[in-house]
N, C-alpha and C positions, 0 to 999 in steps of 0.2 A: 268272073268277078274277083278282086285281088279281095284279099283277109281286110284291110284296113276302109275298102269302101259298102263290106257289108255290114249290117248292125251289130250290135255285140249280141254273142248268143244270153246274155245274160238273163231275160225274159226266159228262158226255155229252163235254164239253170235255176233257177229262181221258181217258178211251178213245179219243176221236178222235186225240188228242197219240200216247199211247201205240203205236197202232196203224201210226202215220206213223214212230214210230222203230224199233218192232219190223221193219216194212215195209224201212226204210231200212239195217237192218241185213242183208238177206238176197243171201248172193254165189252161189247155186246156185239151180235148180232146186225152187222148194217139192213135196215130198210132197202127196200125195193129203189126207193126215190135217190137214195145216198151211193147203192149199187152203179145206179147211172151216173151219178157224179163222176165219182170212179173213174166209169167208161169213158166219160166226157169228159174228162182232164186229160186222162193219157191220148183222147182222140187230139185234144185243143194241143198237145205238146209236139203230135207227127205233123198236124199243120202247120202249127210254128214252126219246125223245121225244112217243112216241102215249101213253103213260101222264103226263104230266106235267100234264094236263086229268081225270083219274081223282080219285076221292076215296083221301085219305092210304094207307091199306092197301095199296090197290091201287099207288098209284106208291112207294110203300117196294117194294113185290115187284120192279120194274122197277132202281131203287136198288140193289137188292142184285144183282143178275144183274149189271147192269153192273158193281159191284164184283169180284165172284169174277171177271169176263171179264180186268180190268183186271190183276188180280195173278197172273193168268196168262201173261201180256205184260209184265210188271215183268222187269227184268236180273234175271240168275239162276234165274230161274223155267225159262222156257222160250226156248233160243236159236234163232233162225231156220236157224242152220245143224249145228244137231248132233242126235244122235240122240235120237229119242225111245224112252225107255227104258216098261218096260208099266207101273208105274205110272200115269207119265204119259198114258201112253195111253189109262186107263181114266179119268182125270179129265178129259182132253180130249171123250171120247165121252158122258161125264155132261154135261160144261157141254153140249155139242151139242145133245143131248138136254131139257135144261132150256129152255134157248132155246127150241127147238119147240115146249116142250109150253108154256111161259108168253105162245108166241105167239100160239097155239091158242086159249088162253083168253081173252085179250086179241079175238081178231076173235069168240071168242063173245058177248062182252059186248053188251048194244044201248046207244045213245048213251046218255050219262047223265040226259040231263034224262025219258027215260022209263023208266030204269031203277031198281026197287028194290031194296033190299036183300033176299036169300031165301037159303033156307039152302042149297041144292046150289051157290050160287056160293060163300056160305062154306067150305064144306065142297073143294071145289076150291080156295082161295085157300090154307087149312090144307096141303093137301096137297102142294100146289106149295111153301109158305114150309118144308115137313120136307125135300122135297127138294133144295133149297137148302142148307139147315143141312147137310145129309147131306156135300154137295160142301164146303162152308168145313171140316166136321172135318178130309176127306180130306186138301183143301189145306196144314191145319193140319202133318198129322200127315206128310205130303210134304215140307214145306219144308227146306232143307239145313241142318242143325244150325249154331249159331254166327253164322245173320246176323240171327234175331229172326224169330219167327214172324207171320204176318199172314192173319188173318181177316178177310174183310168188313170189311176196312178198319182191325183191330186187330193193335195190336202186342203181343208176349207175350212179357216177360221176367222170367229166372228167375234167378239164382245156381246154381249147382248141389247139387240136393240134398245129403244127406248118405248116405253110402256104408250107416251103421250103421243101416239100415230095418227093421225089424219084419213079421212078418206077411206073407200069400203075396202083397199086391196088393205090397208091396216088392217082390217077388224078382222081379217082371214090367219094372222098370227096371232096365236095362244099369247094370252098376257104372262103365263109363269114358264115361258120357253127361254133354255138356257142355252145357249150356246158354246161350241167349244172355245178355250182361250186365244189369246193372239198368242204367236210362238213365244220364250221366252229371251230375252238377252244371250246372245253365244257367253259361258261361262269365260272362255279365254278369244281376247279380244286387242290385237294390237298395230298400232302403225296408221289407223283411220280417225282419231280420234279428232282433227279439224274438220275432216270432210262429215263426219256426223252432227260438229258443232254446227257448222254453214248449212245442212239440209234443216238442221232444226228451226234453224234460226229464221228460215223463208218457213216453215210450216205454219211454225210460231205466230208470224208477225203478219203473216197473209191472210185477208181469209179466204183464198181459195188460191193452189198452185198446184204445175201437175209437174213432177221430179222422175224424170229419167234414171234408171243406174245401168250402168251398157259397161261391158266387160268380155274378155274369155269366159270360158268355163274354169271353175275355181277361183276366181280371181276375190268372192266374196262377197259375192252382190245382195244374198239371201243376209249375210251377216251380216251388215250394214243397214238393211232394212228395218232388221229385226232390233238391231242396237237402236236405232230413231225412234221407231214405233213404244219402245219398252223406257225412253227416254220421259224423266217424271215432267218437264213442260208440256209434252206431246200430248202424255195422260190426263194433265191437268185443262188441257183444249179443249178432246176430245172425251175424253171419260170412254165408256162402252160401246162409242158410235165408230171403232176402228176394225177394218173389215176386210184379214188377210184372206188372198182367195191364191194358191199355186197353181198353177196353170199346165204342169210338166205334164205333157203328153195331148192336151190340145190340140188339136187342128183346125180347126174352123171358129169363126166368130159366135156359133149358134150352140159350141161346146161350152165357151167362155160364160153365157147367157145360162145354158142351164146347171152350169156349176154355182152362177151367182144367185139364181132361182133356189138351189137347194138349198143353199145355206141359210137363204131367207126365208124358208117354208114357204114360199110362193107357189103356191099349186101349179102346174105346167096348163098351159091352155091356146088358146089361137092364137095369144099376141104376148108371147114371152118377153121379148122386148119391150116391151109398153108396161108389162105387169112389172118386170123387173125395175127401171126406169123412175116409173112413180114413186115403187117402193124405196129407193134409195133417198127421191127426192123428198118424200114425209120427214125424212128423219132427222130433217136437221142437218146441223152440222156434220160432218161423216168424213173420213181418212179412207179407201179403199186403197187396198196394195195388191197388186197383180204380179204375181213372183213367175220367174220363168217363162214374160210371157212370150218368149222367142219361136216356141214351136208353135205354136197360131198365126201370127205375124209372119214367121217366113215360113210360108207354105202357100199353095194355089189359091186359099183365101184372103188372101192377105188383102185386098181392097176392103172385104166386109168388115174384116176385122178393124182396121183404119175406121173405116165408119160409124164400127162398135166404142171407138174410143174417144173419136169429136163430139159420141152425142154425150158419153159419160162425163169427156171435158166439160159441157156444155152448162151440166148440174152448177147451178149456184152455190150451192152450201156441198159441193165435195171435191176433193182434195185427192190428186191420182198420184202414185209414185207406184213406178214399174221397174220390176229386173230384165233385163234380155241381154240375153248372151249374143255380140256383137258390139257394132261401132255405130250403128246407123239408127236413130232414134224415128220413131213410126209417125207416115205421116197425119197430119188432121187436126197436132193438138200443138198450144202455143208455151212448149215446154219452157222450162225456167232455166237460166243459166247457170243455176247451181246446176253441177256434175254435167251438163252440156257433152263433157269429153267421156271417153271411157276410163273407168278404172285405172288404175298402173296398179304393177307387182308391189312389193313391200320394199320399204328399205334394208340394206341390210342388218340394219341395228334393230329393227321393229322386228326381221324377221328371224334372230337370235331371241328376243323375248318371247316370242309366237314357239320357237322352241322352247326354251329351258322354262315354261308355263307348265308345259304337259311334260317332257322328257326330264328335268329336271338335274340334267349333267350332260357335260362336254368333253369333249379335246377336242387334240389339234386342228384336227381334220372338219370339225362342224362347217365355217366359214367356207371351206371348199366345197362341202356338200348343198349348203343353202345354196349356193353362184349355182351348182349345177339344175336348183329347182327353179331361181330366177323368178325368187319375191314369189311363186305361187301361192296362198294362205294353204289351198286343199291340199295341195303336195306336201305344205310344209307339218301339216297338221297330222297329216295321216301315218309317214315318216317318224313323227316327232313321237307319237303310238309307239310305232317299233322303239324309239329309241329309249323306252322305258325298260329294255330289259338288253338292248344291242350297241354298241359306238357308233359316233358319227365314220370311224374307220370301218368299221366294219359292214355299217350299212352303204356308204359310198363305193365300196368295193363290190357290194350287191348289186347296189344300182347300175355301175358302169357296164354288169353280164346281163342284168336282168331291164333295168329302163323301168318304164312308166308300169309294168305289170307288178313292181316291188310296192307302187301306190297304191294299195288299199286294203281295207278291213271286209271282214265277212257283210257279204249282203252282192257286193257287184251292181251295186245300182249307183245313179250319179253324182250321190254323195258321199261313196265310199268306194270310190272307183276311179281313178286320173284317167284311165283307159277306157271306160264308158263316157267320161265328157268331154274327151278329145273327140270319140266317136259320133258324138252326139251334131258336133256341128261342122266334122267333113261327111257326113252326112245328111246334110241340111237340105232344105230346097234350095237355097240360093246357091251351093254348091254344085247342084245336080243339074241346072241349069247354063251351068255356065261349061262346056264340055274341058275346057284347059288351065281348069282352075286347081283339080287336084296334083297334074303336071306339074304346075308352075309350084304349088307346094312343096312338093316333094324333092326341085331342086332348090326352093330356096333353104330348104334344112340342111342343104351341104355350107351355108354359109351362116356362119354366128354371127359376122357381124353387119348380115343384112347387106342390100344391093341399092343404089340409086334408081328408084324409079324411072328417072329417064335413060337410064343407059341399058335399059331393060331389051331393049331391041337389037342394039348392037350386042348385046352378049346370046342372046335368043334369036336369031334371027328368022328362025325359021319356026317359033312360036307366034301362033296365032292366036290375035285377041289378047296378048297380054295383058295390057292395061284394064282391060275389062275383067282381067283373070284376078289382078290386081283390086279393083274395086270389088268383086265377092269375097278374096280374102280376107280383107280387112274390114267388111260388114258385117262377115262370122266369128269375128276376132280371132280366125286362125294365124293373122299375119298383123305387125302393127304399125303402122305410119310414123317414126320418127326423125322429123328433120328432112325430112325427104326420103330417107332410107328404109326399104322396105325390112323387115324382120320377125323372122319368128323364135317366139320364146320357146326354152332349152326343152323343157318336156315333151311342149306339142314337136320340137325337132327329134326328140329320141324317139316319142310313139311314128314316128312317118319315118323315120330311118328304117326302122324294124318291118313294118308292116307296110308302106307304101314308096317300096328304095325310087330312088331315079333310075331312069332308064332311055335307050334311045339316040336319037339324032341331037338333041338340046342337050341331054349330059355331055356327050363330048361336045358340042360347042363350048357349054361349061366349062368344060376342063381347060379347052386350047386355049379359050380368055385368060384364063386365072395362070395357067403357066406360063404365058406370056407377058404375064405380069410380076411373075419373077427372075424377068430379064432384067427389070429396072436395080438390081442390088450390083450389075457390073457400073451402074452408074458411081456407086458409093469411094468417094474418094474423089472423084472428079469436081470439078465447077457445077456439075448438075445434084450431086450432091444432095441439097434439099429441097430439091423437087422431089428425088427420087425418095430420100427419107421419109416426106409428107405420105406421100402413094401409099408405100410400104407399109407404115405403120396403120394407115385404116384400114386395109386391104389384107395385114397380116395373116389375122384366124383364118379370113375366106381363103386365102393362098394355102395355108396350112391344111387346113378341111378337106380341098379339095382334094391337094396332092396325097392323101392320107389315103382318101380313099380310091385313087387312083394304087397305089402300091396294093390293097385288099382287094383289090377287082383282079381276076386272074386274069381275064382277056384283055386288058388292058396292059395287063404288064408286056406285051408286045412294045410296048412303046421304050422299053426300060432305061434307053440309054437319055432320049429325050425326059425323063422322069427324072435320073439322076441326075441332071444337069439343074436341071430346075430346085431339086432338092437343096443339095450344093450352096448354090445360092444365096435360097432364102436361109438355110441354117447361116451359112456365110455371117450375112445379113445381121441375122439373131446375134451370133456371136460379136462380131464388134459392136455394135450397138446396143447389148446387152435388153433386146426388146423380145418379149415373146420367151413362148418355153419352145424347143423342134426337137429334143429329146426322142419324146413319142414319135413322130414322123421318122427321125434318124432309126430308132427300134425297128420302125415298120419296114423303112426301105434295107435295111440289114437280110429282115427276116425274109423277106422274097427276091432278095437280089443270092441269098443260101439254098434257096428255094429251086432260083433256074441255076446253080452250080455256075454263078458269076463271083468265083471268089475273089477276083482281084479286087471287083469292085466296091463286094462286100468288106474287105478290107480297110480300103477306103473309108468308107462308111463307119465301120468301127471305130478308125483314127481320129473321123468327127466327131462322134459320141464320148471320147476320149477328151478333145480338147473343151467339149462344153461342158463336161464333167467336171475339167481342171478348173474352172471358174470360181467351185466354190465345196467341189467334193474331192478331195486331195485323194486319198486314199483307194477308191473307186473308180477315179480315172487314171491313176496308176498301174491299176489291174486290167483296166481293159485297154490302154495304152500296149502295155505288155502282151498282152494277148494282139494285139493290132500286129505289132512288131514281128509273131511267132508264125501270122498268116502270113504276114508277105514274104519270111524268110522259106515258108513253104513253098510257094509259089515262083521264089527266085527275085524277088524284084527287090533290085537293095535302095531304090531311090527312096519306096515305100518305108526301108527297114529306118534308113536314114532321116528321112522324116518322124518317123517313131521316139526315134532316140533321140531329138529334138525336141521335142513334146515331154518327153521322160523329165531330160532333163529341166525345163521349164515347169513341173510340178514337182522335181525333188527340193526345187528353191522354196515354192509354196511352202515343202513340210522340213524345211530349216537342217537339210541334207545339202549344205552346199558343197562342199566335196566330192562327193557324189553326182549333183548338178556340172560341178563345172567337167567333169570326167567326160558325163554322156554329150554336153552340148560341144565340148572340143573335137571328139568323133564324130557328130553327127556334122563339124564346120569341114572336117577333113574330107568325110566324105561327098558332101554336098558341090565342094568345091570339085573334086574329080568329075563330078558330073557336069561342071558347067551351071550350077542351079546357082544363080547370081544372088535370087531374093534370100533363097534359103540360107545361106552361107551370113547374108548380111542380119536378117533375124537373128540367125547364132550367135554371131559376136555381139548384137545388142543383148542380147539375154546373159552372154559372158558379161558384158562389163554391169548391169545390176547386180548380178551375184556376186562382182568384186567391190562395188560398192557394199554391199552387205556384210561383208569381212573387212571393212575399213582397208582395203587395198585402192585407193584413190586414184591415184597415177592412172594403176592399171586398167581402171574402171575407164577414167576419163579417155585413155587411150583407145578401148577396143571400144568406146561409144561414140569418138569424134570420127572410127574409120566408119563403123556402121552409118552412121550420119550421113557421111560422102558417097557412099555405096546407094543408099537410098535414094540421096541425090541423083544421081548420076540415073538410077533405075526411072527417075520419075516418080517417087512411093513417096508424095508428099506427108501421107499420114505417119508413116515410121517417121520422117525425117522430123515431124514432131517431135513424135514419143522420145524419141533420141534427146533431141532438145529440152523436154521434160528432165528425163533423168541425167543428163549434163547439169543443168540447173540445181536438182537436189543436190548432187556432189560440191557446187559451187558455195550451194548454201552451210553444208559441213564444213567445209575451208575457210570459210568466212567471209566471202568473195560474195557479199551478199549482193550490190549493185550488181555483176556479171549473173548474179543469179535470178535478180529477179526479173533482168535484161530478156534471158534463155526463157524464165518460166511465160511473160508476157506475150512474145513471141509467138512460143508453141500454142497459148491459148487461144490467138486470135486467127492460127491456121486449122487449128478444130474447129471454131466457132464457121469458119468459111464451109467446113465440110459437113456441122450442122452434129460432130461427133460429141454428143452430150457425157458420153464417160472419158472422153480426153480432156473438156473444158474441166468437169467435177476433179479431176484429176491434179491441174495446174492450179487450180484455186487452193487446193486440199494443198499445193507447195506453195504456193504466196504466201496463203496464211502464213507454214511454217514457220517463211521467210522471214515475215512482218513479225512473225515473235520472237526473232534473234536479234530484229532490230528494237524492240519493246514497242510496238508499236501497235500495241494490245487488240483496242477497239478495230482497228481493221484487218489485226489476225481473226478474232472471233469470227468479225462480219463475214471473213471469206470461207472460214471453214467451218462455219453453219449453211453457209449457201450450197458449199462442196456436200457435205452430210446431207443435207435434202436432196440434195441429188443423186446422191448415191441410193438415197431409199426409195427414191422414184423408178431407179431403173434395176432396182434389183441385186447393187453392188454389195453386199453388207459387210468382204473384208475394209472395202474404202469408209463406208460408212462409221465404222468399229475403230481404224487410223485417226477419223476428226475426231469424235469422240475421244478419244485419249489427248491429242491436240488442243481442243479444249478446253478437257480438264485439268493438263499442264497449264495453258493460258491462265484458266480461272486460280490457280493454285498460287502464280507468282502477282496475280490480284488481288489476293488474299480472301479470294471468295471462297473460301474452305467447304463451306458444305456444298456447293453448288461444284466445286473440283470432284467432291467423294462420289456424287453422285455419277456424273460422267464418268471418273473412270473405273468405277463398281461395274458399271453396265457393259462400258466397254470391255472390260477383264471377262466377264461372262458369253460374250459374244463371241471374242478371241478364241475360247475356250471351246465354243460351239461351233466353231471354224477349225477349230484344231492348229491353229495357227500359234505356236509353241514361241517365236521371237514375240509377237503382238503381249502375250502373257505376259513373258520377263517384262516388256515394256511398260506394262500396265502395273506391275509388282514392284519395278521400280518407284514408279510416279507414285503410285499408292505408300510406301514406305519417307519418302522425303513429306509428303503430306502430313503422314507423321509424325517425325520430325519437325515441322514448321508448328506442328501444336502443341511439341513440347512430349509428344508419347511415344519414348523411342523405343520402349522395350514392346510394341505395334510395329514398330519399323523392323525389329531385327530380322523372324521368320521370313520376310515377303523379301529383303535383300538375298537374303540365303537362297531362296528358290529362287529370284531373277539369278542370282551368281551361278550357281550351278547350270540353268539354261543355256546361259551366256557362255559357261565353260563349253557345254555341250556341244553347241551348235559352232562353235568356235569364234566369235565374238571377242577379242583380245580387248579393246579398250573399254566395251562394257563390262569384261568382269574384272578388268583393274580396278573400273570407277567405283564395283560395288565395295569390292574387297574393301578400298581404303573406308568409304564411310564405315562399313564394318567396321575396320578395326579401332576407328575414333570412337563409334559408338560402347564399343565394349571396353576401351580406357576410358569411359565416363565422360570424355571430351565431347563437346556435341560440334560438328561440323558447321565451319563458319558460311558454309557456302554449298549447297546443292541442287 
C-alpha cells in the first residue's frame, strides 16, 4: 500500500501526544482503574498501527477506537488526579472492553493476502462498529454541558432549545439545560462575502430551504457556514433554535442520529429516529447545519443516509444547510440554487487580504506564493501563521522542497493539516471504489493546466474506466470540471506528486502525447502558424510539466535525444513568442544531459538558457553565454563557439557596449559564413545593422539591414524578413522619410499578424506610433503606443513596455499635458533603471529635463542633461550628446532654448 493511499498516522500521533500529557499531569498515585487506562491506550495505539495494512473497514474500526480512547484523555474529560465518578467508570470499563474484544479480532484475522472476505467476519466487524457507537452516545451524553460535545471526533452545537415544547419526548428535556454555543464567526474572513449575502438572503426570506455547500477540503465550507449562521438577520429568524451538528468522522446514518439525539438529550431507545424526528419537529422554527457531512454520505451507507436527510428535508419548520467535501450534492432533498456549484478557490486579491489579516507584511514574492496555494483559504491561512515571523520568499522556497507538509500547525488533524484533508478524500469510499481513479489522479497532477475530458482516451488509451475515473474525481473534489477541462488544484498536485507519483504504461503514454505536442512550434513561422500558436499556448504548462519530469526520471532519460528535441522546441517556442517561463526546464535538461557526460549537448543547452536570459537579464546571460562559449571551445566545436559569440554580441547591444557588440557579431558573421551557416550569417548582419543604427551610422545600418532582408528572403525566414523591415522602417523614420517609413513599419506588421507573432505586431505599433509623432499626429501616436505597451505587459516584454512609456510621455509633453508626461516618464526612468538598460535612462533624463524646461525650471533640467550627456558620451552616442551639450550651454548663459 503506497504512503499516500494509507490514512494519515495522525490518530496514532495524536493518542501518543495526548497520553504524554495526561501522563504528565499526574501528582499521586494512579488507581487500579486509571492503571488500565494506561494499559489500554498504549494497547489501542499497537492496534492502530497493526490495522493501518487492513482493507478500509477494517482500519476505520481501529480509527475509531483510537478516537473514543483519545477524548477520553482530552482536558475535562477525565483528570489524572480526581475521582472517578460511576459513570465514568462504566465508560472506562466499556472502552477496556472494546479494546480487548477489537484486539481479539484483529489477531483472529489471517494475513491479508490470504484472506477473504466472508460473512462471520462481517458479521463481527457489524458488531464490534455497534459497540463502538454504543460508547461515542455514552461519551456524548457524559460530557459536561457548556464545553461542546464530542463524538468520534464531532463537535455538537446547539443554541438552547426553546422552553415551549410540545409533546411527552419535550417533557424528557430539563427546562434549565444549556447547551453549547453555535461556533463563532471566523475572526479573518475574506473573498465570500456575496455568496454569504445570497445564502442569507434564501434563509431569510424562506421559511424553509435546504442549502448545500460542496467544495475540496480547505476550500472553506465550515467558514462560510459559520459566517451565515453568526449573521444578525439569521439570528434574528431564528434566535436559539440553530442546531450545528459536525459530522467529521461519521459513517453511517444511525451515527448522524445518535450525535443529534445527544445534543438534544434525547434518551437513546428503540426508535431513535422517531424520537429524534419529533424532537426537532416541537420546536419550531429550527436551522440545523451538518458540517462535514461527507464521511457518512460517501461510505457503504450512503442510501440510509439519503434517506436520513428526505425525512429531515421533510420537517416543515426546518431549514438544512450541509458542508461536504465534494462536487455531488446528496440525493433525496430538493436543494436550493444558491451554491448548487461547488466552492471556487479565492481570488487573488481576496487572497492577499486573507494574507496580510493574519501575516501582516509582504514582498515580492507573496503573489507567487498564493498562485502556488491556488485560492486555497486553509493553505492560505495556515502559511499566513508562518508568515508572521518568515517571508513570502522564504516560505515559497520551503514550500517548493517541502510541499503540502510546510501546511500546518501543531495538532495534525483536518484543520490544521493540508496533508490530513487531501488525505482525507483520496481516501474516500468513492475513491476506493472506483479501482482507476487514484491512477488517473496522479497523472493528472503532471498537468496544471488540466486535460480535455474527451481526449482522455486518446492520451490513456490503455486506461480503463476513465471517465468513471473521471466522475469520482470530481465527486471528491479531488479534481475540478472547468469548461471541459479536467484539473487539479496546485496543493492537492504537489501532495500526489510526493506521495502518489505516476507510474506505468499510461505515464509514458502521457509523455509520448505531450512531446508530440511539441512538434507543433516547427509549425511557428509557417502559414500554420496560429493553429499551432493556439495548441501551444493551452497546452504550454502540460508540455512543460511533463518534459520536466521526464529529464528527473532516470529511466527515462534513455530517451534523451528525443527529449532534447522536444525541449528545444518548446523553449524555441517560449522564446519568440515571449509565452511561458522554460528556464526551469532548460536548468533541468542541462542538469542531466551533465549527468550522462552529454556535454556537447549540455552546451547547447546552456546557449538556450543564455539567449532567454538575454531577454531581459543582461548581465546573467552574459556570464552564462560566456560560459556556453568556454564548453564548446572544450569540446572543439567552433560552429557552437560561433554561435556563442553571436549571442555575446547581441546582449553587449542590450548593455550599451556597442563597440564591443559589433566586434563579437563581425567574428561570429565571419565565421558563420565559413561554415556555410546561411541563417546565422544573416541574423549577424541584422544585429550589425541595429547596432549601427544605435550609433547614428544610418547608411551603414540601412545597408547591412536591406542585405539581411534578401538573405532571409531568399532563406524562406519570412519572420526575420520582418523584423529587418521593422527596423529599416525605424531608420527611415530618423531620416525623415516618414511615408517610406511608415510604408516598411505597416508591412512588417501585417506579416506578424499572419504569423499570429504578438511581440512583432507590439513591436511595429511601438514604431508607427513613433512615427505618427514626427508627423504630429498626436492622438493616433498615443493610440498605437498604448496598444503596443499593453502588449508588451501581456507578454512579458517590459524593456518594450518601458520604450512606450517614455514615447508617451514625450507625446504627452509636446501636448502639454505636463503632469500626465512626468508621470510616464518617472516610471519609465525607473524601469529603465531596473532593466539596466543605461541608453533607455539617458533617454528618460533627457525627456525629463526639456519637461523642465517647458515649465520654466531649468535649474531641474540641468543635472538630468549632465547625466544623459555623459551616458551618451559613454556609450558613444555622438549626436545625442551634442544635442545635450548645446542645450546645456544655453541654459547656463541664461538663454532658454527656443526649441527642444
Amino acid at each position: 500500500m503506497s504512503a499516500a493511499s494509507r490514512p494519515s498516522n495522525g490518530q496514532q500521533a495524536t493518542l501518543r501526544d495526548k497520553l504524554a500529557k495526561w501522563k504528565a499531569g499526574v501528582s499521586t498515585k494512579l488507581d487500579p482503574l486509571k492503571e488500565r487506562l494506561v494499559e489500554t491506550t498504549n494497547k489501542v495505539i499497537g492496534i492502530h498501527d497493526l490495522m493501518q495494512e487492513q482493507r478500509d473497514d477494517i482500519r476505520q474500526l481501529g480509527e475509531k477506537l483510537a478516537l473514543i480512547n483519545g477524548h477520553v484523555l482530552s482536558p475535562g474529560h477525565l483528570s489524572p488526579n480526581s475521582d472517578v465518578d460511576e459513570p465514568t467508570m462504566k465508560l472506562l470499563q466499556q472502552l477496556i472492553n472494546a479494546a480487548a474484544d477489537v484486539d481479539a479480532f484483529l489477531k483472529s484475522l489471517r494475513p491479508p493476502a490470504k484472506r477473504r472476505h466472508n460473512f462471520d467476519e462481517s458479521e463481527q466487524l457489524t458488531k464490534l462498529r455497534k459497540e463502538l457507537d454504543s460508547i461515542m452516545s455514552q461519551l456524548a451524553l457524559s460530557h459536561t454541558v457548556g464545553t461542546g460535545v464530542r463524538v468520534e471526533g464531532i463537535v455538537v452545537r446547539i443554541d438552547r432549545l426553546e422552553r415551549e415544547t410540545a409533546g411527552s419526548l419535550s417533557r424528557q428535556i430539563p427546562e434549565d439545560l444549556l447547551l453549547a454555543e453555535i461556533p463563532p464567526a471566523p475572526v479573518v474572513f475574506h473573498g465570500r462575502d456575496d455568496l454569504v449575502e445570497s445564502i442569507v438572503e434564501v434563509i431569510c426570506c424562506s421559511e424553509t430551504c435546504h442549502i448545500p455547500l460542496l467544495g475540496p477540503g480547505g476550500i472553506g465550507k465550515t467558514s462560510v457556514a459559520a459566517t451565515v449562521i453568526n449573521n444578525r438577520r439569521v439570528k434574528a429568524k431564528y434566535g436559539r433554535r440553530i442546531l450545528f451538528v459536525s459530522c467529521e468522522g461519521l459513517v453511517t446514518a444511525e451515527g448522524i442520529l445518535n450525535a443529534l439525539a445527544a445534543c438534544l438529550h434525547v434518551s437513546p431507545g428503540s426508535d431513535v429516529r422517531l424520537a429524534v424526528l419529533t424532537c426537532l419537529l416541537s420546536q419550531g422554527c429550527i436551522l440545523l447545519v451538518l458540517d462535514n457531512l461527507e464521511t457518512a454520505w460517501d461510505s457503504p451507507d450512503k442510501v440510509n443516509v439519503e434517506q436520513l436527510l428526505g425525512k429531515l428535508a421533510e420537517l416543515s419548520s426546518l431549514s438544512l444547510l450541509v458542508t461536504m467535501r465534494g462536487a455531488v450534492r446528496p440525493a433525496g432533498v430538493d436543494w436550493a440554487e444558491t451554491c448548487a456549484n461547488p466552492l471556487t478557490p479565492l481570488s487573488l486579491d481576496a487572497a492577499r487580504q486573507l494574507w496580510m489579516s493574519i501575516a501582516r507584511h509582504h514582498d515580492d514574492n507573496l503573489d507567487r506564493l498564493l498562485n502556488r496555494l491556488d485560492g486555497i483559504p486553509l493553505a492560505i491561512t495556515l502559511l499566513a501563521h508562518q508568515g508572521q515571523l518568515v517571508s513570502p520568499t522564504d516560505l515559497l522556497e520551503a514550500y517548493n522542497s517541502e510541499r503540502t507538509a510546510l501546511v500546518e500547525t501543531d495538532g495534525g488533524d483536518r484543520l490544521t493539516s493540508l496533508d490530513v484533508s487531501i488525505r482525507l478524500s483520496i481516501n474516500s469510499h468513492t475513491m476506493s471504489q472506483n479501482a482507476n481513479a487514484a491512477q488517473l489522479l496522479s497523472l493528472l497532477c503532471l498537468l496544471p493546466e488540466g486535460v480535455t475530458i474527451s481526449e482522455l482516451p486518446k492520451i490513456l488509451p490503455t486506461l480503463r474506466g476513465a471517465r468513471k475515473g473521471v466522475l469520482a474525481l470530481v465527486a471528491v473534489a479531488l479534481a475540478v470540471n472547468v469548461n471541459g477541462r479536467l484539473r487539479v488544484i496546485s496543493p492537492i498536485r504537489d501532495f500526489v506528486m510526493m506521495h502518489l507519483p505516476p507510474g506505468g504504461i499510461t505515464l509514458g503514454e502521457l509523455r509520448a502525447h505531450y512531446m508530440m505536442l511539441a512538434d507543433e512550434a516547427e509549425k511557428f513561422g509557417t502559414d500554420q502558424s496560429r493553429a499551432a500558436i493556439g495548441l501551444l499556448s493551452t497546452e504550454f504548462g502540460n508540455i512543460n510539466s511533463v518534459l520536466r519530469h521526464c529529464w528527473k526520471d532516470t529511466y527515462y532519460r534513455t530517451h534523451a535525444e528525443a527529449l532534447r528535441v522536444a525541449t528545444d522546441q518548446l523553449s524555441t517556442f517560449s522564446y519568440l513568442t515571449r509565452f511561458g517561463d522554460c528556464l526551469p526546464l532548460l536548468e533541468d535538461a542541462k542538469k542531466a544531459l551533465e549527468c550522462m557526460d552529454r556535454h556537447g549537448e549540455a552546451a547547447t543547452i546552456t546557449l538556450d538558457i543564455g539567449k532567454v536570459l538575454s531577454l531581459n537579464h543582461y548581465m546573467a546571460a552574459l556570464e552564462i553565454l560566456r560560459d556556453a562559449k568556454e564548453k564548446f571551445k572544450v569540446i572543439g566545436d567552433r560552429l557552437g563557439v560561433a554561435q556563442c559569440t553571436s549571442r555575446i554580441g547581441d546582449t553587449l547591444r542590450m548593455l550599451d557596449r556597442y563597440d564591443d557588440a559589433l566586434s563579437n557579431l563581425e567574428q561570429a558573421k565571419a565565421e558563420l559564413e565559413t561554415f556555410g551557416d546561411r541563417l546565422g550569417a544573416a541574423q549577424c548582419m541584422q544585429s550589425i545593422g541595429d547596432t549601427l543604427h544605435l550609433l547614428d551610422r544610418y547608411d551603414d545600418a540601412l545597408s547591412n539591414l536591406e542585405q539581411a532582408k534578401g538573405e532571409f528572403e531568399t532563406i524562406g525566414d519570412r519572420l526575420s524578413t520582418a523584423q529587418c523591415m521593422q527596423s529599416i522602417g525605424d531608420i527611415l523614420r530618423v531620416l525623415h522619410r516618414c511615408d517610406d517609413a511608415l510604408s516598411n513599419l505597416e508591412q512588417a506588421k501585417a506579416e506578424f499578424e499572419i504569423f499570429s507573432s504578438r511581440l512583432g505586431v507590439a513591436q511595429c505599433m511601438q514604431s508607427i506610433g513613433d512615427t505618427q509623432r514626427t508627423l504630429n499626429r498626436y492622438d493616433d501616436a498615443l493610440s498605437n503606443l498604448e496598444q503596443a505597451k499593453a502588449e508588451f505587459e501581456t507578454i512579458g516584454e517590459r524593456l518594450g513596455a518601458a520604450q512606450c512609456m517614455l514615447s508617451i510621455g514625450d507625446t504627452l509633453r509636446l501636448l502639454h499635458r505636463h503632469s500626465d508626461a512626468l508621470s510616464n516618464l518617472e516610471q519609465a526612468k525607473t524601469d529603465f533603471e531596473l532593466i539596466g538598460d543605461r541608453f533607455g535612462i539617458a533617454n528618460c533624463g533627457r525627456s525629463l529635463a526639456y519637461l523642465a524646461i517647458d515649465q520654466g525650471d531649468s535649474e531641474h533640467a540641468k543635472p538630468l542633461l549632465r547625466q544623459s550627456l555623459a551616458i551618451y558620451e559613454e556609450i558613444g552616442i555622438t549626436r545625442l550628446t551634442e544635442q545635450c551639450r548645446r542645450v546645456l550651454e544655453k541654459l547656463q548663459s541664461r538663454t532658454s532654448p527656443s526649441h527642444v
